[in-house]
Chimera marker file (.cmm) of the C-alpha trace (Angstrom):
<marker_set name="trace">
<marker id="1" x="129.755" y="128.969" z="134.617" r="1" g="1" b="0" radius="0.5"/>
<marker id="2" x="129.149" y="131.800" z="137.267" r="1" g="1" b="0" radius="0.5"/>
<marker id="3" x="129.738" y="135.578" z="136.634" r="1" g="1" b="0" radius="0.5"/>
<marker id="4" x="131.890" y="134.683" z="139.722" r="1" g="1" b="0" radius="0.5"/>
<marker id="5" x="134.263" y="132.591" z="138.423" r="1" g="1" b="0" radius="0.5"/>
<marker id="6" x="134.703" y="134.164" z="135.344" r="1" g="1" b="0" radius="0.5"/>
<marker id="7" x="135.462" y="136.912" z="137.064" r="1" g="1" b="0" radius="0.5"/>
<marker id="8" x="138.029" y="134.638" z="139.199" r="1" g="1" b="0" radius="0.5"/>
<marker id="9" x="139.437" y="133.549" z="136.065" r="1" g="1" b="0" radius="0.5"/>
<marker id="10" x="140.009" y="136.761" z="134.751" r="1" g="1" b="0" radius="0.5"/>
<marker id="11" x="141.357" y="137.819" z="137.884" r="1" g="1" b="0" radius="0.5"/>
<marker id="12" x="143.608" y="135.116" z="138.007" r="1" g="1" b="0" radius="0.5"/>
<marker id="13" x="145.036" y="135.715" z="134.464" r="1" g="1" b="0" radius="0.5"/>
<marker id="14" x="145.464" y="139.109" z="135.276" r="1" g="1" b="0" radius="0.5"/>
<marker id="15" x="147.593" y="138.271" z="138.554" r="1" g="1" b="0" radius="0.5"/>
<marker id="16" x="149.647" y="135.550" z="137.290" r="1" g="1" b="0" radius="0.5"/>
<marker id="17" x="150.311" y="137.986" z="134.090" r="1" g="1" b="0" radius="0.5"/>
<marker id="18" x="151.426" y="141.226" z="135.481" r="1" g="1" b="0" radius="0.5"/>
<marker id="19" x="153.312" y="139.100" z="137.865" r="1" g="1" b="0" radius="0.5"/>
<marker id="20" x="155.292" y="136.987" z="135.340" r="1" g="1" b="0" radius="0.5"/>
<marker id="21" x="155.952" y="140.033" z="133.697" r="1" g="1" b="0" radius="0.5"/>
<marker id="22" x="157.063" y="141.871" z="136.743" r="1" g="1" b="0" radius="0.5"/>
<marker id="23" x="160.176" y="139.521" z="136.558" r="1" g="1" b="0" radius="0.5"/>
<marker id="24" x="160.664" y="139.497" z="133.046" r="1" g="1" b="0" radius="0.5"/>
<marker id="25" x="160.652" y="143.073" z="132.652" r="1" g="1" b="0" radius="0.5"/>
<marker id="26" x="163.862" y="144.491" z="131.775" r="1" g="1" b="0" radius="0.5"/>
<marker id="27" x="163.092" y="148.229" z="132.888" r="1" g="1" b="0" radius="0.5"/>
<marker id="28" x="162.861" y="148.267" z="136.419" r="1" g="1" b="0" radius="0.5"/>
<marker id="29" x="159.605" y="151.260" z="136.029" r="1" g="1" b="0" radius="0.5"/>
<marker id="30" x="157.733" y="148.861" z="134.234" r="1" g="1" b="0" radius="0.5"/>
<marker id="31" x="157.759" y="146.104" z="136.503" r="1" g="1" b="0" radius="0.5"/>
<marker id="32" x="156.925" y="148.595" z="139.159" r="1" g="1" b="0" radius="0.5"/>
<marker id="33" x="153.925" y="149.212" z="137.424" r="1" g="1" b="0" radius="0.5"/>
<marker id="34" x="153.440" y="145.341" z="136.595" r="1" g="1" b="0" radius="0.5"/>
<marker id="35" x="153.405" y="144.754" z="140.228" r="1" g="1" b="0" radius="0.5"/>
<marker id="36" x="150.915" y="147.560" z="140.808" r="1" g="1" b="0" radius="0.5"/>
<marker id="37" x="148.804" y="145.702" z="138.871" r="1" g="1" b="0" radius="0.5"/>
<marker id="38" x="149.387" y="142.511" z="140.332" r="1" g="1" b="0" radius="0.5"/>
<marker id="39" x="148.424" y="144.204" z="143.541" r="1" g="1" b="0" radius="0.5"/>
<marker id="40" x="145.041" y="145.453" z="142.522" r="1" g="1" b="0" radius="0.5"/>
<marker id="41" x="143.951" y="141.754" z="141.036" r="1" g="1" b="0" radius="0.5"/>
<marker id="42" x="144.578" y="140.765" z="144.367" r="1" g="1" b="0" radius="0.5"/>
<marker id="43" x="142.589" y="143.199" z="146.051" r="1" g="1" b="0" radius="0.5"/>
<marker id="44" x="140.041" y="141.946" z="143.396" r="1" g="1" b="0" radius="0.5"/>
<marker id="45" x="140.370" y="138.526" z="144.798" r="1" g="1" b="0" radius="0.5"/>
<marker id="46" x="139.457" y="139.239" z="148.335" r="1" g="1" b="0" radius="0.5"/>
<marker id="47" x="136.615" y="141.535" z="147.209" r="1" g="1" b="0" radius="0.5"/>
<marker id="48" x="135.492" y="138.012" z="145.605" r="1" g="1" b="0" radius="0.5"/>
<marker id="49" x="135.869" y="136.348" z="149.674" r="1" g="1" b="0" radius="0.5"/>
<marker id="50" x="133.715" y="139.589" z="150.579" r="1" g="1" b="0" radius="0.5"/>
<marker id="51" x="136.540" y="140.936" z="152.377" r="1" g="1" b="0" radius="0.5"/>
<marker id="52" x="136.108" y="144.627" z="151.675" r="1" g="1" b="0" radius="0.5"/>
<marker id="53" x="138.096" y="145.697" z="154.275" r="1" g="1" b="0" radius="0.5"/>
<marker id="54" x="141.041" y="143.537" z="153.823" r="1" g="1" b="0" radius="0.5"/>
<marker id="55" x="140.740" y="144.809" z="149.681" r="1" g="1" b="0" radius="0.5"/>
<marker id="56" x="141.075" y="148.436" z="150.628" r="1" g="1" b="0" radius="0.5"/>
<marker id="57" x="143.513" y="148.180" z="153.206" r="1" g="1" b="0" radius="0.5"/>
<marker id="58" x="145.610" y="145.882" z="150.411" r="1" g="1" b="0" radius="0.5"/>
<marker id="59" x="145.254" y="148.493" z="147.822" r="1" g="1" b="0" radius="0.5"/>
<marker id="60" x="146.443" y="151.449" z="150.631" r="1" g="1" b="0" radius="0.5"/>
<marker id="61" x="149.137" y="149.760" z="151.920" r="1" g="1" b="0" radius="0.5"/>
<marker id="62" x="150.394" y="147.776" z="149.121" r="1" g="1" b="0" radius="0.5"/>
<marker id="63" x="149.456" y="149.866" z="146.048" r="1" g="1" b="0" radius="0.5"/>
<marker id="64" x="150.097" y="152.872" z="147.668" r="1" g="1" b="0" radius="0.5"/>
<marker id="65" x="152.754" y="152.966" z="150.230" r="1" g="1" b="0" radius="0.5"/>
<marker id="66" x="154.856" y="150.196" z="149.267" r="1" g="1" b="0" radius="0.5"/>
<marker id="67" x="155.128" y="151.235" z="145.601" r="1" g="1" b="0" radius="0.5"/>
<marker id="68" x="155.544" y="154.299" z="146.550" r="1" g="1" b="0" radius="0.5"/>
<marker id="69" x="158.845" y="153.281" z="148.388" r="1" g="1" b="0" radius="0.5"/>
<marker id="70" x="159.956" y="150.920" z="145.428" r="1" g="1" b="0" radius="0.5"/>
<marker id="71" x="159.813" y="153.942" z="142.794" r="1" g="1" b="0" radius="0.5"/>
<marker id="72" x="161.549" y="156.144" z="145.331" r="1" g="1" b="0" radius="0.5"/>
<marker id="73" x="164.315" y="153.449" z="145.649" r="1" g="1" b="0" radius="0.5"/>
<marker id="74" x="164.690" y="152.811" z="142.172" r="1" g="1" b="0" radius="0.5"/>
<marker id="75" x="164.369" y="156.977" z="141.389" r="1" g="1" b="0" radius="0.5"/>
<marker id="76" x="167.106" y="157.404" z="143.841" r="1" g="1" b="0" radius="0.5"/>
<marker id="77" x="169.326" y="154.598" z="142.631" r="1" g="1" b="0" radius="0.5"/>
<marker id="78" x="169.307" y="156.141" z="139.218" r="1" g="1" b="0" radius="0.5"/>
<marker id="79" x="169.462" y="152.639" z="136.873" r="1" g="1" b="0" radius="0.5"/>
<marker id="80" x="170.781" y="153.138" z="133.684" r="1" g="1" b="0" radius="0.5"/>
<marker id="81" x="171.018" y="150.893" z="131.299" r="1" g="1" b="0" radius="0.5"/>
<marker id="82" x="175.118" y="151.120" z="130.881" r="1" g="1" b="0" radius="0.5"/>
<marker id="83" x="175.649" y="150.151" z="134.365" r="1" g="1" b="0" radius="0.5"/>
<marker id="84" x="172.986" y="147.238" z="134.053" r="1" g="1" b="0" radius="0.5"/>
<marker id="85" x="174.636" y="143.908" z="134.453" r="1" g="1" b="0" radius="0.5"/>
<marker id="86" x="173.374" y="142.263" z="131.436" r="1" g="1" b="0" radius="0.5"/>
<marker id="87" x="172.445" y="138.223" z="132.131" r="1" g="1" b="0" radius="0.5"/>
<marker id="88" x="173.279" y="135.462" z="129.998" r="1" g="1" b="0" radius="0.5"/>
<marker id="89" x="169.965" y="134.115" z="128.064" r="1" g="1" b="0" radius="0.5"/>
<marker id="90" x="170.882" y="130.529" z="130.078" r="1" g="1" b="0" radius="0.5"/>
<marker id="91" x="169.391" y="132.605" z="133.114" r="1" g="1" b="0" radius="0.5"/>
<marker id="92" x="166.614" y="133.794" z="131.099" r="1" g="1" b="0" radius="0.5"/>
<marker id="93" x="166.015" y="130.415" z="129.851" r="1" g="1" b="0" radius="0.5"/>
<marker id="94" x="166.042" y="129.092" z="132.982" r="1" g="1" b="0" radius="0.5"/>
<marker id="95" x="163.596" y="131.490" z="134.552" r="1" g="1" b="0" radius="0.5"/>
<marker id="96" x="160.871" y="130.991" z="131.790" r="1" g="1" b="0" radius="0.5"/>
<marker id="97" x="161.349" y="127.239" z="132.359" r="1" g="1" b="0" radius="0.5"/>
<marker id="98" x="161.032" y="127.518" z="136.066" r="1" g="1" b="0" radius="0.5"/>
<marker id="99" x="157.665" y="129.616" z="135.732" r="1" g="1" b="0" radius="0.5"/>
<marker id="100" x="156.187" y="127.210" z="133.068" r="1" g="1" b="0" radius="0.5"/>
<marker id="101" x="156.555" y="124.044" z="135.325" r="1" g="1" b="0" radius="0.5"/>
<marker id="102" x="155.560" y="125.815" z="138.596" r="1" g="1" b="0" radius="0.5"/>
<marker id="103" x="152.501" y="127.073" z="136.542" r="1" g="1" b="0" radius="0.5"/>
<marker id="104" x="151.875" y="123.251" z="135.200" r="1" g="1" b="0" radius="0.5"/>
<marker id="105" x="152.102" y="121.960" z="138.957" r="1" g="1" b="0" radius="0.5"/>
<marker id="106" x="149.466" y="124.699" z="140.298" r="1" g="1" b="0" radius="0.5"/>
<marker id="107" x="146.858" y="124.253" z="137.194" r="1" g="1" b="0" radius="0.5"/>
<marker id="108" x="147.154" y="120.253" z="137.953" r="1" g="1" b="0" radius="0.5"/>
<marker id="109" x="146.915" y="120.668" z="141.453" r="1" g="1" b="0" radius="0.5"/>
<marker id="110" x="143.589" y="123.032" z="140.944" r="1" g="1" b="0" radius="0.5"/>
<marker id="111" x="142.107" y="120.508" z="138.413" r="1" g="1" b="0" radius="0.5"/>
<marker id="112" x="142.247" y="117.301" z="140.306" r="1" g="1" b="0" radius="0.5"/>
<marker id="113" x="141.499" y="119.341" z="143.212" r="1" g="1" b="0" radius="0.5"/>
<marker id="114" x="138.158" y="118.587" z="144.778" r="1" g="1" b="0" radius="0.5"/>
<marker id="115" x="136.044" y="121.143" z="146.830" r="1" g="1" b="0" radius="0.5"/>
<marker id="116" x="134.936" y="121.033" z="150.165" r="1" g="1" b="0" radius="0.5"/>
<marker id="117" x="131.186" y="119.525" z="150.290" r="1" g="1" b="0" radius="0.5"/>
<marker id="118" x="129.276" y="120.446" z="153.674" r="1" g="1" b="0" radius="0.5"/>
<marker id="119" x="127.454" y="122.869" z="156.151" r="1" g="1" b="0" radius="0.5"/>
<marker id="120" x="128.926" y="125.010" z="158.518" r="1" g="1" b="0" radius="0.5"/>
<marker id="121" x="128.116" y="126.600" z="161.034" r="1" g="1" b="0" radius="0.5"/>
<marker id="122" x="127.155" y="130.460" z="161.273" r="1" g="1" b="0" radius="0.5"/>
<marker id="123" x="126.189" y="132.427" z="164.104" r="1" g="1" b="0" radius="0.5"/>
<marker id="124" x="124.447" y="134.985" z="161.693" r="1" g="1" b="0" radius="0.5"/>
<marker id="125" x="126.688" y="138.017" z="162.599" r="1" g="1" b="0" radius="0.5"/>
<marker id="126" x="128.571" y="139.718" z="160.312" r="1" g="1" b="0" radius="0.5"/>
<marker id="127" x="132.234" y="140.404" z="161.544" r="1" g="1" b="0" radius="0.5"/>
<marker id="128" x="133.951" y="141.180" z="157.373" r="1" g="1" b="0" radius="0.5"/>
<marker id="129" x="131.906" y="144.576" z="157.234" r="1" g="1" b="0" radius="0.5"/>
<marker id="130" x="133.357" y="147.948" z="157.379" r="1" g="1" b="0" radius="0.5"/>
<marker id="131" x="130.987" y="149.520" z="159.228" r="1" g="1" b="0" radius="0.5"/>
<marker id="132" x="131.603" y="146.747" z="161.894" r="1" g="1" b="0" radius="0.5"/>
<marker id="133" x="134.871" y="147.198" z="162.121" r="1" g="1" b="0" radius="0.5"/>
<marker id="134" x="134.651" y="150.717" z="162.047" r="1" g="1" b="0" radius="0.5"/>
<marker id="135" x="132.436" y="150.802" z="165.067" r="1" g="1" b="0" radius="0.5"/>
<marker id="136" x="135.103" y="148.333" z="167.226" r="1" g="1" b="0" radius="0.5"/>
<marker id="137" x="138.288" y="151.009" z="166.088" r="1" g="1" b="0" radius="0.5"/>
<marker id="138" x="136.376" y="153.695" z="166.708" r="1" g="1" b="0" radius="0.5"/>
<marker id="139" x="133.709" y="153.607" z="168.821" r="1" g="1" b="0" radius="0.5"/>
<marker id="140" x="134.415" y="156.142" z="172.385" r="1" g="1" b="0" radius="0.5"/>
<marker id="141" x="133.948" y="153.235" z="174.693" r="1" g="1" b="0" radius="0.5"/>
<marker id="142" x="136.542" y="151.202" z="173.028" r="1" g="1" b="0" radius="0.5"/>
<marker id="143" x="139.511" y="153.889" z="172.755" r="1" g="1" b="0" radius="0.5"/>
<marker id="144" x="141.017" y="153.308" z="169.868" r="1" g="1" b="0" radius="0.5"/>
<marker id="145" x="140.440" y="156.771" z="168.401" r="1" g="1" b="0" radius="0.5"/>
<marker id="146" x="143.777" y="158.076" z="169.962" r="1" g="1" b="0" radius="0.5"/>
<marker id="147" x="146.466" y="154.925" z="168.606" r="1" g="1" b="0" radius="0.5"/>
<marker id="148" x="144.655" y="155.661" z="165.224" r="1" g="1" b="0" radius="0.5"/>
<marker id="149" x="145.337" y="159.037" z="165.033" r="1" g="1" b="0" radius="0.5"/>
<marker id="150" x="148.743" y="158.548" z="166.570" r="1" g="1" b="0" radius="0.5"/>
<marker id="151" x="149.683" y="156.254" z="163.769" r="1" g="1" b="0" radius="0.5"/>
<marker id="152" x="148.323" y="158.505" z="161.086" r="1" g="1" b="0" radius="0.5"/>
<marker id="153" x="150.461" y="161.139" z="162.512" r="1" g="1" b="0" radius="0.5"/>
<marker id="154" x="153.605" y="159.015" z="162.685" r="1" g="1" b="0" radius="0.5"/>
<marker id="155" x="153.347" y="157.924" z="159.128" r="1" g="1" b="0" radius="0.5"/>
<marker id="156" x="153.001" y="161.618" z="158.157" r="1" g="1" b="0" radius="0.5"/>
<marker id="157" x="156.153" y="162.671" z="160.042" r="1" g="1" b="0" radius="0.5"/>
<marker id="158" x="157.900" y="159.852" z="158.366" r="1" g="1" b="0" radius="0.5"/>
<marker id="159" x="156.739" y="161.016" z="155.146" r="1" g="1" b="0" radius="0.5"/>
<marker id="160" x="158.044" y="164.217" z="155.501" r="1" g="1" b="0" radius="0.5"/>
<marker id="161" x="161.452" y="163.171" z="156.881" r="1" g="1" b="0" radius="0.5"/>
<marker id="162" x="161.741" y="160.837" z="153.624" r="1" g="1" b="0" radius="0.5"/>
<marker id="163" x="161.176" y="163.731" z="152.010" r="1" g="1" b="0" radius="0.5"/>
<marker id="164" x="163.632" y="165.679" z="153.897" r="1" g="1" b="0" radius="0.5"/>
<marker id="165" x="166.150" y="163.441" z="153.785" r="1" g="1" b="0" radius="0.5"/>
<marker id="166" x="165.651" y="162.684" z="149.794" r="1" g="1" b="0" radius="0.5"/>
<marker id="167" x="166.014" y="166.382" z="149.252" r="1" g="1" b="0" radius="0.5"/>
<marker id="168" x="169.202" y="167.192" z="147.169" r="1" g="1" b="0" radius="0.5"/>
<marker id="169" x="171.140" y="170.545" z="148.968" r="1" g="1" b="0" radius="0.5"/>
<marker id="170" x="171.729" y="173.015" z="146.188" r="1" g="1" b="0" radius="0.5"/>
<marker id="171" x="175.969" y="174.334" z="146.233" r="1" g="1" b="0" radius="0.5"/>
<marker id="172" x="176.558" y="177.713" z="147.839" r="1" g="1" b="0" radius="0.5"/>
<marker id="173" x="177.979" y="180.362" z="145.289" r="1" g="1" b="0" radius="0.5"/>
<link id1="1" id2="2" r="1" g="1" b="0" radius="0.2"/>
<link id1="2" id2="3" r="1" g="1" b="0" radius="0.2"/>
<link id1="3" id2="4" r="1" g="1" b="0" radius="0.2"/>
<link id1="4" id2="5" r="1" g="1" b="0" radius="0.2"/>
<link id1="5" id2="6" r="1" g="1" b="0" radius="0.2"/>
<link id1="6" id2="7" r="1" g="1" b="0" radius="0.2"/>
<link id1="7" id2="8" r="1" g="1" b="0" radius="0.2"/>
<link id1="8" id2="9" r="1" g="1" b="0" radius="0.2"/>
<link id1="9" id2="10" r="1" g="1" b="0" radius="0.2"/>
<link id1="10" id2="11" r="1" g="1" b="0" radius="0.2"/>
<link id1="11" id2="12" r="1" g="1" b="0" radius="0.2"/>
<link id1="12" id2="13" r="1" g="1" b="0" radius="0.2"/>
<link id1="13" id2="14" r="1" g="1" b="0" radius="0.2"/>
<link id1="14" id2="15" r="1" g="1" b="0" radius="0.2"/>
<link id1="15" id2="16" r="1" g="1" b="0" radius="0.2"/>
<link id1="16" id2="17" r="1" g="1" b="0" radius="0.2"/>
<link id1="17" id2="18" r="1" g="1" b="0" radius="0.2"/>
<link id1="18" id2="19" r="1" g="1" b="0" radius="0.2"/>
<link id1="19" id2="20" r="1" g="1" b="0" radius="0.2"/>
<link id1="20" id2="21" r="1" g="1" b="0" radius="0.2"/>
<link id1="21" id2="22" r="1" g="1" b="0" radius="0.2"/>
<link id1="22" id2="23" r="1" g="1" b="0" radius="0.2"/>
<link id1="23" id2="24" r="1" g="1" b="0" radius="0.2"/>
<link id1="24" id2="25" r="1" g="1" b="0" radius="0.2"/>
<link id1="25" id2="26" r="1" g="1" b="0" radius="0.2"/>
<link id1="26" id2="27" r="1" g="1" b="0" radius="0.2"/>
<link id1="27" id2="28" r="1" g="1" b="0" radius="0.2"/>
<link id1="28" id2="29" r="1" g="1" b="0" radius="0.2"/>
<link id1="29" id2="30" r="1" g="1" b="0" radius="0.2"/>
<link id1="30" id2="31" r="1" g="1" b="0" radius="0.2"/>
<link id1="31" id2="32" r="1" g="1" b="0" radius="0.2"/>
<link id1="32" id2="33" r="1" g="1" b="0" radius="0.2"/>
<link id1="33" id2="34" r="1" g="1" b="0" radius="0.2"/>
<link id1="34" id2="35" r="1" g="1" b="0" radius="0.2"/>
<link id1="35" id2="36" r="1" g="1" b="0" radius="0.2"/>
<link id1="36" id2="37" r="1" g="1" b="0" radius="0.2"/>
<link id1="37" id2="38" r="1" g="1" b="0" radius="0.2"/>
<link id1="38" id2="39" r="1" g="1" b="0" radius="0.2"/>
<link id1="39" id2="40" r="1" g="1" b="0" radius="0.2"/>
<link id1="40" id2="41" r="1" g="1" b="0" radius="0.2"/>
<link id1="41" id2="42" r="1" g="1" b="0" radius="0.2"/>
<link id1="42" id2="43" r="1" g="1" b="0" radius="0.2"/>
<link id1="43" id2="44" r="1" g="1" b="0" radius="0.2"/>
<link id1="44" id2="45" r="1" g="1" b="0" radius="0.2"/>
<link id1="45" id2="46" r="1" g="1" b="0" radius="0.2"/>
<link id1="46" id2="47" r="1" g="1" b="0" radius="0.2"/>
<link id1="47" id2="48" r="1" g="1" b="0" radius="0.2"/>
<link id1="48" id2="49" r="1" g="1" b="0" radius="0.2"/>
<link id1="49" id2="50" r="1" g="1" b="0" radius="0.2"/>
<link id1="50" id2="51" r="1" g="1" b="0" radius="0.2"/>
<link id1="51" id2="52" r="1" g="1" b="0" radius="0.2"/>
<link id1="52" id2="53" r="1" g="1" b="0" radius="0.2"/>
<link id1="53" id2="54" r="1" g="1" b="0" radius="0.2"/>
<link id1="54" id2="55" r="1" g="1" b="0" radius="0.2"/>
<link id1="55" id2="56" r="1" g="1" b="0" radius="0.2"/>
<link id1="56" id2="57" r="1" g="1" b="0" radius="0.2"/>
<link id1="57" id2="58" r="1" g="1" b="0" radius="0.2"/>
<link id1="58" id2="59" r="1" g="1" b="0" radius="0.2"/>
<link id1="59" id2="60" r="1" g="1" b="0" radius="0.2"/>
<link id1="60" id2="61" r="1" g="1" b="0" radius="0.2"/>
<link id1="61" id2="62" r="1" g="1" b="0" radius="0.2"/>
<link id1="62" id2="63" r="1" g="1" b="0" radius="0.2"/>
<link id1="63" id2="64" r="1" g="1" b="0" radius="0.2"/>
<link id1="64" id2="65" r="1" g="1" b="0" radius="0.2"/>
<link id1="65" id2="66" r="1" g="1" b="0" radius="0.2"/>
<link id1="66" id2="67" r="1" g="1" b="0" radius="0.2"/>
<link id1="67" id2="68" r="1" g="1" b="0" radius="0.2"/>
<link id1="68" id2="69" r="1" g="1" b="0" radius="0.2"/>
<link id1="69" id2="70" r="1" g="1" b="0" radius="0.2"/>
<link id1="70" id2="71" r="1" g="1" b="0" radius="0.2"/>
<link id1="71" id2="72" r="1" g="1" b="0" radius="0.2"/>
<link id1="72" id2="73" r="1" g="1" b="0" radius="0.2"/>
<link id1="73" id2="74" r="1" g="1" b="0" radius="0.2"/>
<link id1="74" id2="75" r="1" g="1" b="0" radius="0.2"/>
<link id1="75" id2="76" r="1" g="1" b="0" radius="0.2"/>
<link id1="76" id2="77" r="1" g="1" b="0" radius="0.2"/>
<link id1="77" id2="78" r="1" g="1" b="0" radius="0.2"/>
<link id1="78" id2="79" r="1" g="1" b="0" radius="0.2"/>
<link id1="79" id2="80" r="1" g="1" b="0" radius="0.2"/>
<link id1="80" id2="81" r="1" g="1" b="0" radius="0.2"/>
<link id1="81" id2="82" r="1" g="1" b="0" radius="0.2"/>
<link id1="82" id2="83" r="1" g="1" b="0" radius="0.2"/>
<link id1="83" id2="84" r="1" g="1" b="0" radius="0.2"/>
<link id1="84" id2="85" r="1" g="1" b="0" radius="0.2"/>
<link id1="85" id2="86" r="1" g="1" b="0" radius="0.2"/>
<link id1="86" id2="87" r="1" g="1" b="0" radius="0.2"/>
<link id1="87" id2="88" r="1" g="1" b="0" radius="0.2"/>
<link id1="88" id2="89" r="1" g="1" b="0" radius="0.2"/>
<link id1="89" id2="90" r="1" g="1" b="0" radius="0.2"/>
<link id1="90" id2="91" r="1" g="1" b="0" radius="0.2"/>
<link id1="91" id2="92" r="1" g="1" b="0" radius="0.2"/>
<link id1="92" id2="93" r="1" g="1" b="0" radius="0.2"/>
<link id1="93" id2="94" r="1" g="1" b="0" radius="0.2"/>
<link id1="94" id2="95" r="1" g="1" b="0" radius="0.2"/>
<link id1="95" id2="96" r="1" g="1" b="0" radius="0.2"/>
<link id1="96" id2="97" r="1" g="1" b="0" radius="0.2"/>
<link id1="97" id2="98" r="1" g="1" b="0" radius="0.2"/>
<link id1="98" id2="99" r="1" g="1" b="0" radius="0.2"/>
<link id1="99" id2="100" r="1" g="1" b="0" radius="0.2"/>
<link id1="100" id2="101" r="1" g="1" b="0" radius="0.2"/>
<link id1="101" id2="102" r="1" g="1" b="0" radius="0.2"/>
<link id1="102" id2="103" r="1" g="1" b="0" radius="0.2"/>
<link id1="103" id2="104" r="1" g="1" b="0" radius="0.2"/>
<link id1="104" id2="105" r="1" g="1" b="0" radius="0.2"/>
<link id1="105" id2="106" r="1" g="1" b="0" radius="0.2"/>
<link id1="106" id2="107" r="1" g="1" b="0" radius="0.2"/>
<link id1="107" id2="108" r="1" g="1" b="0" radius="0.2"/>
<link id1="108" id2="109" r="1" g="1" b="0" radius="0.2"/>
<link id1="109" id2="110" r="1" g="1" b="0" radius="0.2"/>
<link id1="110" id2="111" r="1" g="1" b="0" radius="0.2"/>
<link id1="111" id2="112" r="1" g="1" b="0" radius="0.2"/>
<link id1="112" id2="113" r="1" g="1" b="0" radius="0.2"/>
<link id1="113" id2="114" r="1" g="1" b="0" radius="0.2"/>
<link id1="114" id2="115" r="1" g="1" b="0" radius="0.2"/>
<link id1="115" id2="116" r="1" g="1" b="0" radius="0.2"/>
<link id1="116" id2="117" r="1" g="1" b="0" radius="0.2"/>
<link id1="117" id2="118" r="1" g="1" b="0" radius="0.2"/>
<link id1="118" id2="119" r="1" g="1" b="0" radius="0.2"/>
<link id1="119" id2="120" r="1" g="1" b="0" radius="0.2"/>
<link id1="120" id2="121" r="1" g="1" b="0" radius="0.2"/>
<link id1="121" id2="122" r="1" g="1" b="0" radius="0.2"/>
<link id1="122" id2="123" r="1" g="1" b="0" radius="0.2"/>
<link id1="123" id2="124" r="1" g="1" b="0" radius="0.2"/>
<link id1="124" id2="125" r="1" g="1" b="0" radius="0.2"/>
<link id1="125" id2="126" r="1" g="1" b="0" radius="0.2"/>
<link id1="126" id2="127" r="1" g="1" b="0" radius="0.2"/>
<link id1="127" id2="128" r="1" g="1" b="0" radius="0.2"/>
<link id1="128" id2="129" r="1" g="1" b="0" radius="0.2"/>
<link id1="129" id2="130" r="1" g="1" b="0" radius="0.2"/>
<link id1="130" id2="131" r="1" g="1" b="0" radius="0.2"/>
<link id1="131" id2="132" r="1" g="1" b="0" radius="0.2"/>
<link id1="132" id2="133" r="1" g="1" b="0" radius="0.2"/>
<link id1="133" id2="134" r="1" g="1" b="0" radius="0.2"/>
<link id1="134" id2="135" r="1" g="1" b="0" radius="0.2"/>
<link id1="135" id2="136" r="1" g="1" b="0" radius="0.2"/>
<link id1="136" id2="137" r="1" g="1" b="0" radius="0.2"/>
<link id1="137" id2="138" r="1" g="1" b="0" radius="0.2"/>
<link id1="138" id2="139" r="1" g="1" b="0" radius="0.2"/>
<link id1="139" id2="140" r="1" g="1" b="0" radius="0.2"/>
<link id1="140" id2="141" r="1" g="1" b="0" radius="0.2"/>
<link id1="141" id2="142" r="1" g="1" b="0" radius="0.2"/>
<link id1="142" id2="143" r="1" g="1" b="0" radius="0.2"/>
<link id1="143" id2="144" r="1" g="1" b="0" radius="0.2"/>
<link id1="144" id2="145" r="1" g="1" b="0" radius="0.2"/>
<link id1="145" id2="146" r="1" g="1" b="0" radius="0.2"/>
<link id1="146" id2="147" r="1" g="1" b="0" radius="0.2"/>
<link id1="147" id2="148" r="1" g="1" b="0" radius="0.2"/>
<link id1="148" id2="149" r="1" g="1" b="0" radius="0.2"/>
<link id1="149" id2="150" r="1" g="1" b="0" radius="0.2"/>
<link id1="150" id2="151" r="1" g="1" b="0" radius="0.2"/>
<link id1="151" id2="152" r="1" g="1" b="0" radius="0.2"/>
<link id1="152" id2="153" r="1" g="1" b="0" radius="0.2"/>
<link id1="153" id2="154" r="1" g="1" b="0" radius="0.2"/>
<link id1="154" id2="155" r="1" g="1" b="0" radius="0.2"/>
<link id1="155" id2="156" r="1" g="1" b="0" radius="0.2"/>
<link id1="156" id2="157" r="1" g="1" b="0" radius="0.2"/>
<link id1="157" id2="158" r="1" g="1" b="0" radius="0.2"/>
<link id1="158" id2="159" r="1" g="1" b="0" radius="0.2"/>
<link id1="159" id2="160" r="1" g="1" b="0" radius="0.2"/>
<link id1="160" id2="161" r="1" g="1" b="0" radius="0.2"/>
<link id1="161" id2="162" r="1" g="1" b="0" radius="0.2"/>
<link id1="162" id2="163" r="1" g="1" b="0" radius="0.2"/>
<link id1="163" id2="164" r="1" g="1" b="0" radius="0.2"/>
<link id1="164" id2="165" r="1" g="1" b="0" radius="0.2"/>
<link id1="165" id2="166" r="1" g="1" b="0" radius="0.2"/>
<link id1="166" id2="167" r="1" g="1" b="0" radius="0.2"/>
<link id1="167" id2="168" r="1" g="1" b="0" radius="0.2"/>
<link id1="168" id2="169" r="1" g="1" b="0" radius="0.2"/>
<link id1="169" id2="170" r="1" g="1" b="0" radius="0.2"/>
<link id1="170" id2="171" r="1" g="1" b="0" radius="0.2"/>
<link id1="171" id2="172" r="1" g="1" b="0" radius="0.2"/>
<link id1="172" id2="173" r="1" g="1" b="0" radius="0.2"/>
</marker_set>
């Protein structure tokens, strides 16, 4: 076997772990950080396709913003575990018996699967590369600086009102 797909493997183990236990979690911090995880052996995967951009991007957007917002929620909602609605073990049950045959179903399918044998065609440019990419966004004669910075400045205004808006207003004596 290939360093390559052991490291798929592991990858995969990793992903379909941290995401089974991401549901199964009963503290709603943990599967926050369960998910994080799951995120990041995603990002793993498309490093594997050679899709660095696409893997960073994943792990800003994703991993970073997105979590961000889920611990915020669940900060903000203040879960305790007296006003948890407890479920029966039947749900339980049938959750762990849902995941096992969905996970039979996908490791048949990938066994008797059969990969693609052939050529294809390449034009010999590279279009997955940062520094590509980086030259289309950014380049003067292309005018994309401007939107970019736009955006970044949008998001940071956001931030701040979320911030703003989060803030708790102390009592006047």
């Amino acid at each position: 076997m290939s360093p390559i797909t052991i490291i798929f493997y592991f990858l995969s183990a990793i992903t379909l772990a941290s995401a089974f236990l991401t549901i199964y979690s009963k503290n709603p911090i943990h599967s926050a950080i369960y998910l994080v995880i799951c995120f990041f052996s995603i990002a793993g995967h498309y490093l594997l396709f050679n899709a660095q951009f696409l893997a960073i991007v994943h792990i800003i957007v994703y991993s970073g913003a997105i979590m961000v917002l889920f611990l915020f929620t669940i900060m903000l909602m203040n879960l305790n575990k007296e006003d948890e609605v407890h479920k029966p073990r039947i749900t339980r049950l049938g959750a762990i018996t849902v995941f096992i045959l969905t996970s039979v179903v996908l490791v048949t399918i990938f066994i008797h699967s059969k990969t693609i044998m052939g050529d294809y065609d390449s034009s010999g440019e590279d279009f997955q590369s940062i520094k590509k990419l980086g030259v289309v966004l950014l380049d003067d004669k292309n005018g994309y600086m401007v939107p970019f910075e736009f955006a970044s400045i949008l998001l940071l205004v956001a931030m701040i009102g979320v911030v703003l808006l989060s803030k708790k207003e102390k009592p006047e004596k």
